[in-house]
Short mmCIF file of the C-alpha atoms (twelve columns), coordinates in Angstrom:
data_MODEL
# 
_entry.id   MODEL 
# 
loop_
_atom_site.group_PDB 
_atom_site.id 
_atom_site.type_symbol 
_atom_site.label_atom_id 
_atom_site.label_alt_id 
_atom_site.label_comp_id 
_atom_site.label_asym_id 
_atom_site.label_seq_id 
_atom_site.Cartn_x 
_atom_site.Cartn_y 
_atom_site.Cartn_z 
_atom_site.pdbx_PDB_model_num 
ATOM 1   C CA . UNK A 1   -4.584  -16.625 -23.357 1 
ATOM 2   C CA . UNK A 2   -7.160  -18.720 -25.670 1 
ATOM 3   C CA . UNK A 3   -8.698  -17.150 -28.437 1 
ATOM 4   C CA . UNK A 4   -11.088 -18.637 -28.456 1 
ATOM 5   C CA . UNK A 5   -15.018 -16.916 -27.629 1 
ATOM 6   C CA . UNK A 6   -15.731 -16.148 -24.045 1 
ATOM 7   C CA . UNK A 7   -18.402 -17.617 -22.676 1 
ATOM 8   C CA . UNK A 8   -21.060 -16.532 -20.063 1 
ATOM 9   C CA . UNK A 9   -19.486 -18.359 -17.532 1 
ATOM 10  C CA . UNK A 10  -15.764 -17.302 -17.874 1 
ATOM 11  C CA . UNK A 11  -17.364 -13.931 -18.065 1 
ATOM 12  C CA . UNK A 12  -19.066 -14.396 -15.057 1 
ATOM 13  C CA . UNK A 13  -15.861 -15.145 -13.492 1 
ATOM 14  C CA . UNK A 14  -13.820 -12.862 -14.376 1 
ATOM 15  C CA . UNK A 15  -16.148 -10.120 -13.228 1 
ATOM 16  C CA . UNK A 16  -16.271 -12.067 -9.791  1 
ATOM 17  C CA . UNK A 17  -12.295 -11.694 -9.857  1 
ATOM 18  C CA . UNK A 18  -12.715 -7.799  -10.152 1 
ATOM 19  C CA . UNK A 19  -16.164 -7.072  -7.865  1 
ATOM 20  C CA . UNK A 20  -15.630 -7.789  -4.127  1 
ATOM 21  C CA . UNK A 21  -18.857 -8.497  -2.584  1 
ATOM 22  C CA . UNK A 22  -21.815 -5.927  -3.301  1 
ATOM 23  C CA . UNK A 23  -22.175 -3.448  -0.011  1 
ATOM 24  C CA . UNK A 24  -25.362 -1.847  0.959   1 
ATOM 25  C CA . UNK A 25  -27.274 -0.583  -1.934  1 
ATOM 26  C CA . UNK A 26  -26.619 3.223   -1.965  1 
ATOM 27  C CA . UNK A 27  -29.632 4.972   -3.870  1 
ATOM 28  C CA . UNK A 28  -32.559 5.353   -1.356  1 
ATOM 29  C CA . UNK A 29  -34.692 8.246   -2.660  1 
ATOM 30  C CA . UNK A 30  -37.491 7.396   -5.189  1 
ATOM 31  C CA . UNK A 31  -38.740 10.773  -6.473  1 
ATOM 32  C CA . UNK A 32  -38.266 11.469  -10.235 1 
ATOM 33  C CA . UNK A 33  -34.700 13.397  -10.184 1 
ATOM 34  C CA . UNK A 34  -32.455 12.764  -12.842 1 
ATOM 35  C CA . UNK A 35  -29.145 13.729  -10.925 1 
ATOM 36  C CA . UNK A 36  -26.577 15.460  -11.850 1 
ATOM 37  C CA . UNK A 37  -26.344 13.498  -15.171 1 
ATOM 38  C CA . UNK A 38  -30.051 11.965  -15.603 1 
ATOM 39  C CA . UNK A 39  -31.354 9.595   -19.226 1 
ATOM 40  C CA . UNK A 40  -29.787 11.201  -22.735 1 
ATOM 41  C CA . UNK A 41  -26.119 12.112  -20.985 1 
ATOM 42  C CA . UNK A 42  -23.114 10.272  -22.116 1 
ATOM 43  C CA . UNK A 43  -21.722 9.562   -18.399 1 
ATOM 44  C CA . UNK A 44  -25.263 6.958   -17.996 1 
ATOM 45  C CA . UNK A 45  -24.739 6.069   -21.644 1 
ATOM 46  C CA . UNK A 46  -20.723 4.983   -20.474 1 
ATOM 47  C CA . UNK A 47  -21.300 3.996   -16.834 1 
ATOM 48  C CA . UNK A 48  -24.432 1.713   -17.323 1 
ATOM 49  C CA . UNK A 49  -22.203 -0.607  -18.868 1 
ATOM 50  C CA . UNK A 50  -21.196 -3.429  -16.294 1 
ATOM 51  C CA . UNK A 51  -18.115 -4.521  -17.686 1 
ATOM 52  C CA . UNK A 52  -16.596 -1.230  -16.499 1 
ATOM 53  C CA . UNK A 53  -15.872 -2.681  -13.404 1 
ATOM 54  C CA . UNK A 54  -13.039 -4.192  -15.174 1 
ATOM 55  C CA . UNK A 55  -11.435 -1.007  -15.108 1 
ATOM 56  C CA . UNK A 56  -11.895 -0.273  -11.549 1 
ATOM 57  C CA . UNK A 57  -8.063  -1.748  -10.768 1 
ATOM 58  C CA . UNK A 58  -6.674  0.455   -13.841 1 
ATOM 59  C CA . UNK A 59  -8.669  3.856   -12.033 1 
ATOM 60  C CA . UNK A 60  -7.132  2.731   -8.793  1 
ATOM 61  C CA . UNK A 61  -3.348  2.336   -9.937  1 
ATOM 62  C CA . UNK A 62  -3.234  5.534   -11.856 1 
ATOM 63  C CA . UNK A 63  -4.175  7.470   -8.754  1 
ATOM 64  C CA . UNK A 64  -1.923  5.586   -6.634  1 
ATOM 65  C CA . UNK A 65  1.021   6.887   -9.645  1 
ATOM 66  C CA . UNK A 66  0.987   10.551  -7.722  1 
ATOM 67  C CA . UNK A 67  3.085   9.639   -4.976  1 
ATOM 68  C CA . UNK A 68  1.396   12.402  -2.629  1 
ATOM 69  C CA . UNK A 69  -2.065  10.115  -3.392  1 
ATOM 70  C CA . UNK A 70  -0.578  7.140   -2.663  1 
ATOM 71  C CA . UNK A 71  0.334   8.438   0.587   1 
ATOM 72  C CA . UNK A 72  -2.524  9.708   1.438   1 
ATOM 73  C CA . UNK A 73  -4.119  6.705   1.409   1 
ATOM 74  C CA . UNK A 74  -1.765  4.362   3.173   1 
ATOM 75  C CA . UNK A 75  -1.496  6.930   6.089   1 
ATOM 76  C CA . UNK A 76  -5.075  7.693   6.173   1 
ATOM 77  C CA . UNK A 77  -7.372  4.855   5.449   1 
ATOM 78  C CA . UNK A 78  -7.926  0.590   5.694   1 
ATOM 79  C CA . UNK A 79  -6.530  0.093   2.487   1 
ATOM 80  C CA . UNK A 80  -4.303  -2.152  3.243   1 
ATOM 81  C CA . UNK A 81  -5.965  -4.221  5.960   1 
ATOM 82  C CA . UNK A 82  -9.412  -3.877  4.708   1 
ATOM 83  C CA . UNK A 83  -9.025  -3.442  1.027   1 
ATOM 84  C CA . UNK A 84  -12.522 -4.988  0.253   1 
ATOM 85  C CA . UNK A 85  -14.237 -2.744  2.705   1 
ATOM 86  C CA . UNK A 86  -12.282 0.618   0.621   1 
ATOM 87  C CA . UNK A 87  -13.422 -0.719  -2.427  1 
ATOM 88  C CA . UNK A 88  -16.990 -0.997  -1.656  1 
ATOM 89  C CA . UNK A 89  -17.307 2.818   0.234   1 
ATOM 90  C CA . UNK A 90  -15.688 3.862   -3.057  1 
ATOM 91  C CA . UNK A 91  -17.730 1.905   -5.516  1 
ATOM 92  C CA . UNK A 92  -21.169 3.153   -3.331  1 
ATOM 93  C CA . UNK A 93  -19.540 6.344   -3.897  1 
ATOM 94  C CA . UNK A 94  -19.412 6.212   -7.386  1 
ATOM 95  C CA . UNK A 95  -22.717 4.801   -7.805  1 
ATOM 96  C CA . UNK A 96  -23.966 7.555   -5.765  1 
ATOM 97  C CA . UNK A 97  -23.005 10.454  -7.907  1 
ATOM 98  C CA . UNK A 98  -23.785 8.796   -11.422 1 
ATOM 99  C CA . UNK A 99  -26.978 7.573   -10.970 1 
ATOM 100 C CA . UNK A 100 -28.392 8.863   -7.231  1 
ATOM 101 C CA . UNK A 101 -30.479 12.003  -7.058  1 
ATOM 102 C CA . UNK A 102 -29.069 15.494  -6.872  1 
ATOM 103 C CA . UNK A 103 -29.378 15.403  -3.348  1 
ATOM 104 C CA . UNK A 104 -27.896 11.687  -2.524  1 
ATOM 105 C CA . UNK A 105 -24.899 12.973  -4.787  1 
ATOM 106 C CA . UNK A 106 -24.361 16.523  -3.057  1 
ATOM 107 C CA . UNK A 107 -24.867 14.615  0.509   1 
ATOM 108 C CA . UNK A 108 -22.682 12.011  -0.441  1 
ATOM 109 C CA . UNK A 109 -19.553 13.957  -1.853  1 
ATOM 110 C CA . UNK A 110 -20.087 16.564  1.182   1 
ATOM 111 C CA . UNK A 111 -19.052 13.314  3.563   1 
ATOM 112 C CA . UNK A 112 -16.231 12.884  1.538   1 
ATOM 113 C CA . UNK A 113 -15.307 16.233  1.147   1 
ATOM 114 C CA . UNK A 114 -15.429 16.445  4.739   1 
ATOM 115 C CA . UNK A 115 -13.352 13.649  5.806   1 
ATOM 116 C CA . UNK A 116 -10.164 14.927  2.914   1 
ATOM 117 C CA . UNK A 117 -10.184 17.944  5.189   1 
ATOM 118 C CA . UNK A 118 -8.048  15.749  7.993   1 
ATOM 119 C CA . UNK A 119 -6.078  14.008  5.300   1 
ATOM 120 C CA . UNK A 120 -2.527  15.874  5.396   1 
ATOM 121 C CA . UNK A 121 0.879   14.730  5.869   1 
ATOM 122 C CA . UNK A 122 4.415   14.263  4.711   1 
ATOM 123 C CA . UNK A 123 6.052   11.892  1.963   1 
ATOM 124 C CA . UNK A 124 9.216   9.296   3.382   1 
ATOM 125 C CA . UNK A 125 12.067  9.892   1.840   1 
ATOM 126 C CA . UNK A 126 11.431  5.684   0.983   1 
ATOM 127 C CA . UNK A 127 8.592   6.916   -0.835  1 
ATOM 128 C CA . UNK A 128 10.362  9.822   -2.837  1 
ATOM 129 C CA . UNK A 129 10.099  9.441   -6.489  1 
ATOM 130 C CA . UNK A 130 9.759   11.862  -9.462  1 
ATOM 131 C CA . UNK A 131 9.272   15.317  -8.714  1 
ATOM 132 C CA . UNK A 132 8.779   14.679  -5.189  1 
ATOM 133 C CA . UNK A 133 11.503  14.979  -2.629  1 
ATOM 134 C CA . UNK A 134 11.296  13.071  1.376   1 
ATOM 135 C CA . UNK A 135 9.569   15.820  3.229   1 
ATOM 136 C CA . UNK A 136 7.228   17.119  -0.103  1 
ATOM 137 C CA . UNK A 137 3.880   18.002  2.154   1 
ATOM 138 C CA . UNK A 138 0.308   16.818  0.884   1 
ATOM 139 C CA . UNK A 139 -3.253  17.743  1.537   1 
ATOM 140 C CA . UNK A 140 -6.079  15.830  -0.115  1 
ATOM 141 C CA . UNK A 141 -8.146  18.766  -0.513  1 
ATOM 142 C CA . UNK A 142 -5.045  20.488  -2.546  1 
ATOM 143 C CA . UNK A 143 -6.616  21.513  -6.073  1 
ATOM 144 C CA . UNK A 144 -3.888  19.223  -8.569  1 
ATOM 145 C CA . UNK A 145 -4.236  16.179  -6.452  1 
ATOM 146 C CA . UNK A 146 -8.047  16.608  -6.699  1 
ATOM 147 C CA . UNK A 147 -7.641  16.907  -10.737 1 
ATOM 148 C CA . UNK A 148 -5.467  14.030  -10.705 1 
ATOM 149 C CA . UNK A 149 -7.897  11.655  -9.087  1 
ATOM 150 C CA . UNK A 150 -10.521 13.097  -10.840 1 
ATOM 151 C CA . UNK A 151 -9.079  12.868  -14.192 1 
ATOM 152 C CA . UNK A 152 -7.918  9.566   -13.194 1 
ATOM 153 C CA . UNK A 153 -11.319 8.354   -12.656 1 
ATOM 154 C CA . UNK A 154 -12.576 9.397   -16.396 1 
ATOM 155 C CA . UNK A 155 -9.625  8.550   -18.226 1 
ATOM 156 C CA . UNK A 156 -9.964  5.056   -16.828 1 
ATOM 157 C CA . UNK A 157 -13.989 4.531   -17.124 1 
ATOM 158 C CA . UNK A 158 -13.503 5.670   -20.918 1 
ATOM 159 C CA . UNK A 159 -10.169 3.427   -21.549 1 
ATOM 160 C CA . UNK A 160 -11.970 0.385   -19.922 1 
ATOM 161 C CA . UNK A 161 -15.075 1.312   -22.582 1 
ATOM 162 C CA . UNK A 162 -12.916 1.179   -25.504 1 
ATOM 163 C CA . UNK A 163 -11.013 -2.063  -24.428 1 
ATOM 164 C CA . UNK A 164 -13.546 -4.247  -23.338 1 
ATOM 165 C CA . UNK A 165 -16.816 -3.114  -24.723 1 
ATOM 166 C CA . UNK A 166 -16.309 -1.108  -27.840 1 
ATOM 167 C CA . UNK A 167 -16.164 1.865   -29.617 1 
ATOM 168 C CA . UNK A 168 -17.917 5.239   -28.478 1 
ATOM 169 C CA . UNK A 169 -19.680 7.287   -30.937 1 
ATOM 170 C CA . UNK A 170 -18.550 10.452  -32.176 1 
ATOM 171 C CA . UNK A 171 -18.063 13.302  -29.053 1 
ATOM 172 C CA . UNK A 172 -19.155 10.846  -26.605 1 
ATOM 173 C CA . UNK A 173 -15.583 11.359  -25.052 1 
ATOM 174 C CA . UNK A 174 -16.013 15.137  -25.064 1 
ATOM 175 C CA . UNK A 175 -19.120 15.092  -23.931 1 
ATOM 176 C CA . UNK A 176 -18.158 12.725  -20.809 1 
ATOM 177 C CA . UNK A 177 -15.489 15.050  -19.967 1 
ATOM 178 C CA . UNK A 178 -17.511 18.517  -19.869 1 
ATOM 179 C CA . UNK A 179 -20.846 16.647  -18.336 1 
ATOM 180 C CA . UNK A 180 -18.002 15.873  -14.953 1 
ATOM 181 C CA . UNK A 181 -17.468 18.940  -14.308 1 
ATOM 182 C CA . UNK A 182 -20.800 19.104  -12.336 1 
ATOM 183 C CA . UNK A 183 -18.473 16.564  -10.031 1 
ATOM 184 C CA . UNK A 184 -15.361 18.503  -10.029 1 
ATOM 185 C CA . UNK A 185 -17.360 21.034  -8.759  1 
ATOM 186 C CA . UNK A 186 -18.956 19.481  -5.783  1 
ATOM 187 C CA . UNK A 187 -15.669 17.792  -5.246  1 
ATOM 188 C CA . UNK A 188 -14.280 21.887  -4.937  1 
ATOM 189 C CA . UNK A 189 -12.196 22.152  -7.885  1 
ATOM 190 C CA . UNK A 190 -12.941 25.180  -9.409  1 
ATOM 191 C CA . UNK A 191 -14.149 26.291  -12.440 1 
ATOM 192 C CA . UNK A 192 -12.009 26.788  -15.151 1 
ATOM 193 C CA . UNK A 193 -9.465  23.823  -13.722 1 
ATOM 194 C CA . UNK A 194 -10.900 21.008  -15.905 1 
ATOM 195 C CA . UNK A 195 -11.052 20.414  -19.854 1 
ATOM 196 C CA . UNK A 196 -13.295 21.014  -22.721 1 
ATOM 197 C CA . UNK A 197 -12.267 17.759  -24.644 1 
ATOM 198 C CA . UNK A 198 -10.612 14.532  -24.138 1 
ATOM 199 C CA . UNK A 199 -8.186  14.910  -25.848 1 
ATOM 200 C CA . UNK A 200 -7.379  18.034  -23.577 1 
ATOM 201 C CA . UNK A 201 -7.798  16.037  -20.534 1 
ATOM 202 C CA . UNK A 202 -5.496  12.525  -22.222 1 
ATOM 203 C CA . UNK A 203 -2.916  15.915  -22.858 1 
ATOM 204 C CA . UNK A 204 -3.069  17.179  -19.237 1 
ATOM 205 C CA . UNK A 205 -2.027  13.148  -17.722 1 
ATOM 206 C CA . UNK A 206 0.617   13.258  -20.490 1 
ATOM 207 C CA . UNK A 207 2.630   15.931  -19.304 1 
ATOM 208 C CA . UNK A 208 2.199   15.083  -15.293 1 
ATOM 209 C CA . UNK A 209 3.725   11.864  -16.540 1 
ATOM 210 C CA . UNK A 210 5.877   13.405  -18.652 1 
ATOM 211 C CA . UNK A 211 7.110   15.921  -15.859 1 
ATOM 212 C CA . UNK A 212 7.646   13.506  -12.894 1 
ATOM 213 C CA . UNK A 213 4.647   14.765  -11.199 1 
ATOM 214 C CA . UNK A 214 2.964   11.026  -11.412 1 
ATOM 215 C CA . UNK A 215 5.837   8.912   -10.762 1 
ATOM 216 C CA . UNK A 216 4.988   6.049   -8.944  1 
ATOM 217 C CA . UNK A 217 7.442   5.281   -5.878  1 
ATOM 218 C CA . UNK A 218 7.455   2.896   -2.796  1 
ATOM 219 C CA . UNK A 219 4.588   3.935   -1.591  1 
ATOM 220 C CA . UNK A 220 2.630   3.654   -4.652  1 
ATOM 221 C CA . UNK A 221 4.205   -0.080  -5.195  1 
ATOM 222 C CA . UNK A 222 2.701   -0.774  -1.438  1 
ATOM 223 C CA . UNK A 223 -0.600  0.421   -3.097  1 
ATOM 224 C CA . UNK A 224 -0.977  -1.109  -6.146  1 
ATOM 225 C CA . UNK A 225 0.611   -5.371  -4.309  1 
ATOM 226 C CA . UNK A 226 -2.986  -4.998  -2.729  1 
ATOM 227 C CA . UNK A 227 -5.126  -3.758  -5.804  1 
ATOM 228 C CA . UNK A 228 -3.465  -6.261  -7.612  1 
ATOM 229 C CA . UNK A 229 -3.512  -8.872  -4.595  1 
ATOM 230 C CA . UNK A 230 -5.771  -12.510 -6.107  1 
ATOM 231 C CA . UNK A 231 -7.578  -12.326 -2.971  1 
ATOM 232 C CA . UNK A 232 -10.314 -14.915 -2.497  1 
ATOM 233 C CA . UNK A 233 -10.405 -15.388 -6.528  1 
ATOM 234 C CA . UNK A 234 -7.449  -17.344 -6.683  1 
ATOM 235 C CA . UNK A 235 -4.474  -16.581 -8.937  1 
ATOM 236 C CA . UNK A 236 -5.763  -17.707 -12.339 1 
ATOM 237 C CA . UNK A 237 -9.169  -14.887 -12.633 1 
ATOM 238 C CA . UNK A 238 -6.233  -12.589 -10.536 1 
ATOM 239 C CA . UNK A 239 -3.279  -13.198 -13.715 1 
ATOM 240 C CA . UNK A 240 -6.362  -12.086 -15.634 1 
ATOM 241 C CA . UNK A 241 -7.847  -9.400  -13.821 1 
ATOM 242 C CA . UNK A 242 -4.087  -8.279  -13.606 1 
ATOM 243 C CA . UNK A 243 -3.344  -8.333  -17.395 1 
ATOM 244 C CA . UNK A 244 -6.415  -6.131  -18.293 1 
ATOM 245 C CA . UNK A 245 -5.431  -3.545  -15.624 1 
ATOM 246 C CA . UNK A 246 -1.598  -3.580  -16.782 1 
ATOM 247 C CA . UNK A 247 -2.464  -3.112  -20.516 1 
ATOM 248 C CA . UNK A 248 -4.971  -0.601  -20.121 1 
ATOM 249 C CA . UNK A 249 -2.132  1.822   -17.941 1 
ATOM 250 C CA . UNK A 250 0.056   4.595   -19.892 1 
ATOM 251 C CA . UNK A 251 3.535   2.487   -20.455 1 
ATOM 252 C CA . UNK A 252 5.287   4.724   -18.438 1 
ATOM 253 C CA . UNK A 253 3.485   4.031   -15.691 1 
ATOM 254 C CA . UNK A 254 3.612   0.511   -15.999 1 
ATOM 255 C CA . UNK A 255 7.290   0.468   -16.186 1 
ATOM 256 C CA . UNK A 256 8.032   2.697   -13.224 1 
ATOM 257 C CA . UNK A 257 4.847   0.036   -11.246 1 
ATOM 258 C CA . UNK A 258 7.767   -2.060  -11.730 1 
ATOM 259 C CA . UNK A 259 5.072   -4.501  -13.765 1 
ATOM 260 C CA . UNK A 260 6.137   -6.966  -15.785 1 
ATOM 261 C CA . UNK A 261 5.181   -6.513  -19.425 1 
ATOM 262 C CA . UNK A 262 6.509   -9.180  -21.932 1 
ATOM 263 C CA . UNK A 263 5.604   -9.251  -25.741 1 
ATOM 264 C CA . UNK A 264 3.413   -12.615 -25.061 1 
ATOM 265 C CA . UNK A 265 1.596   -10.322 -22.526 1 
ATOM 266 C CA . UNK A 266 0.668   -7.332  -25.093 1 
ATOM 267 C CA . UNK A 267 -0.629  -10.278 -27.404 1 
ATOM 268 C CA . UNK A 268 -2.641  -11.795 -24.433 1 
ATOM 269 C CA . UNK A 269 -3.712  -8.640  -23.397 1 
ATOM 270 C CA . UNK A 270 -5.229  -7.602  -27.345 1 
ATOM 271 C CA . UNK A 271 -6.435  -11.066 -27.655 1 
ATOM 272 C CA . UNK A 272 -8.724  -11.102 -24.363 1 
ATOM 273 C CA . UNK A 273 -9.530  -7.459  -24.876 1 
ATOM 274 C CA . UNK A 274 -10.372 -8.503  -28.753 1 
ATOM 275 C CA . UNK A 275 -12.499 -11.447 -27.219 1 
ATOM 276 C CA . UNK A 276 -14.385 -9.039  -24.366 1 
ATOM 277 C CA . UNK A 277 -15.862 -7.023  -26.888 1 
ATOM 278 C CA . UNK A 278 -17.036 -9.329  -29.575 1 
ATOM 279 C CA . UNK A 279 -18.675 -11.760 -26.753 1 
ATOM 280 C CA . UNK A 280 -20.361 -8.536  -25.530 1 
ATOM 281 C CA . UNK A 281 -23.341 -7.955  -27.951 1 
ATOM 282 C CA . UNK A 282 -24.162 -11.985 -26.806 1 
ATOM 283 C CA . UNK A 283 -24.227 -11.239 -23.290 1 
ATOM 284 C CA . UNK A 284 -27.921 -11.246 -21.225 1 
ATOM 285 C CA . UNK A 285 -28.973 -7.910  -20.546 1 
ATOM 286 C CA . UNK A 286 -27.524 -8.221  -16.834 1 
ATOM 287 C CA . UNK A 287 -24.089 -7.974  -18.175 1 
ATOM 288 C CA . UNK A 288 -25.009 -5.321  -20.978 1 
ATOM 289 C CA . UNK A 289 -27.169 -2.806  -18.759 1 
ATOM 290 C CA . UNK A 290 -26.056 -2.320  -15.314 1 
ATOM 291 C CA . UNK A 291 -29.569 -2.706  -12.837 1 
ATOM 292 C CA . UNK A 292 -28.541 0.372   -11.077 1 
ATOM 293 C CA . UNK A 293 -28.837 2.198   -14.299 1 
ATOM 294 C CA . UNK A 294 -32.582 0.797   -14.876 1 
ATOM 295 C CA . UNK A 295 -32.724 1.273   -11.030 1 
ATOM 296 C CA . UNK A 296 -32.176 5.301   -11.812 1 
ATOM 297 C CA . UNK A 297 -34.297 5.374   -15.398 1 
ATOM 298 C CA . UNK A 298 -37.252 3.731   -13.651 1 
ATOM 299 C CA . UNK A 299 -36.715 6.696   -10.417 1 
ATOM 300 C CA . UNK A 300 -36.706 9.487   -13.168 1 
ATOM 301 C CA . UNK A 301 -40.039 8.515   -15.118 1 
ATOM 302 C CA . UNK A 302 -41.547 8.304   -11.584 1 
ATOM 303 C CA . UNK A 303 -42.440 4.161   -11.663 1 
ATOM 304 C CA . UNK A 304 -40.817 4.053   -8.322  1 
ATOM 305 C CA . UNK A 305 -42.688 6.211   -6.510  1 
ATOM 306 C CA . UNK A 306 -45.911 4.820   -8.484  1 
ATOM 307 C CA . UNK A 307 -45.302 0.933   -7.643  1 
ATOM 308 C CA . UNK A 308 -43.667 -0.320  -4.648  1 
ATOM 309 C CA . UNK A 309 -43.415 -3.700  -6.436  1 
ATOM 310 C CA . UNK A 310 -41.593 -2.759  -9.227  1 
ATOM 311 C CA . UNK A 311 -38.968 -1.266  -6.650  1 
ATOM 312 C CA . UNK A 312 -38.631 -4.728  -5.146  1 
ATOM 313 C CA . UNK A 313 -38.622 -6.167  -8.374  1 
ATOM 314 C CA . UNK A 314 -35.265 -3.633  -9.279  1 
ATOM 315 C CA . UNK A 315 -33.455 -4.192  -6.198  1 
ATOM 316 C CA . UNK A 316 -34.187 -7.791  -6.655  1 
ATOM 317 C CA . UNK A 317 -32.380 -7.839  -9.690  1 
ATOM 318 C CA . UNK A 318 -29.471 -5.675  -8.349  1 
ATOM 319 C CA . UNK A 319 -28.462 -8.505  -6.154  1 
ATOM 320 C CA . UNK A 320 -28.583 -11.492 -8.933  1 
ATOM 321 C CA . UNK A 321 -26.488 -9.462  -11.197 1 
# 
């Protein structure tokens, strides 16, 4: 990997090598709500930055590592034959429940909710690994899987913060951590399942790593040759796009992915992450501030609802970035 500075347009790239193409827009409501987060929280202070996409393969693998998840998905979704199409209902998710309206966020996790209720099954023996034996039952609404993804999901977002775009201030971390349990709770995981702290959180993946509870197996493998698939971006951005996602996952985890990890990789992997953030402060506001997050700010002060142009004028935007 060069090191020397990225520029816009490798930046540009690289993004493209992580971002399918953008589905429908998700946020539709226009009155001033600030969500279940809303201006001053540190999940919009974390999420608005658009560089997290990066970590969006990382989130992915480490919930595919719980062999029950993995399962779950390749027995009941596209995944594998429309992996774009996943990606996008996910992402709209996502975007839906950070910056959408308390409503768009209940309505939209309810639908989820709602289809985990049919997702139930049985692990291979193939796909045993870990803790889990052939035969090991799952159901997606079961509360550890839930924490798992869950957890998943943060641990990643603030990983992918640190590597790429830079330090958070002090009890930003915490702060993420306690303001998702509004989530966890729509999601049905109840109170007094999640953590105070990071720290508590990073110690609660630990030990299912630790313990053989995440142990990725032949069914997670299946999973993660289609996250990490170059697609349409061709296998340069994809040996990219790859190396962020491998050096951002625990080492265990990595290892038992069966992913290659060679000492010229770890330097590659500190040198582009080194690179990422010092290019960063450079960067046009597009790739600083994520539209969706002015999108939200301008719903909550209550411009959208007073100008109809400067609503056209934000969506506008949200397709050029």
């Amino acid at each position: 990997m060069s090191r020397e500075p990225i520029g816009r347009a490798f930046l540009l790239r690289l993004l493209a090598a992580g971002l399918p193409p953008p589905g429908e827009f998700p946020l539709r409501q226009r009155q001033p709500d600030p969500g279940l987060f809303g201006p001053g929280s540190a999940t919009w202070q974390v999420m608005r930055e658009p560089l997290l996409i990066l970590g969006a393969a990382r989130a992915l693998l480490m919930q595919s590592a719980h062999p029950l998840v993995a399962q779950g998905a390749l027995d009941h979704s596209d995944f594998e034959v429309d992996p774009i199409g996943r990606f996008q209902r996910t992402a709209g998710w996502v975007t839906t429940v950070i910056f959408g309206t308390t409503e768009e966020a209940q309505t939209a996790t309810r639908a989820v909710n709602q289809l985990h209720r049919h997702v139930k099954g049985e692990l291979p023996a193939e796909h045993a690994a870990g803790t889990w034996a052939g035969g090991s039952t799952y159901e997606a609404r079961n509360r550890d899987l839930l924490l798992w993804v869950h957890a998943s999901l943060m641990d990643s977002m603030l990983t992918a913060h640190r590597t790429a775009i830079g330090k958070l201030g002090s009890g930003v971390g915490d702060r993420f951590v306690r303001e998702w349990d509004a989530l966890a709770r729509l999601m049905g995981i109840a109170d007094g399942s999640t953590w105070k702290t990071e720290r508590a959180m990073r110690d609660w993946i630990n030990r299912q790593i630790d313990q053989g509870i995440v142990a990725p197996g032949g069914g997670s493998r299946r999973v993660s040759e289609v996250i990490l698939a170059p697609g349409a971006t061709g296998p340069t951005l994809a040996k990219v796009t790859t190396l962020l996602s491998a050096g951002m996952l625990p080492t265990r985890v990595r290892q038992e992915f069966g992913i290659p990890w060679s000492p010229g990789q770890r330097v590659a992997f500190q040198t582009l992450a080194l690179s990422l953030r010092a290019a960063r402060p450079m960067l046009p506001r597009v790739l600083r501030i994520t539209p969706v997050y002015d999108f939200a700010m301008a719903r909550v002060s209550g411009e959208l609802i007073q100008s109809t142009e400067r609503a056209n004028q934000l969506l506008a935007r949200l397709r050029l970035a």
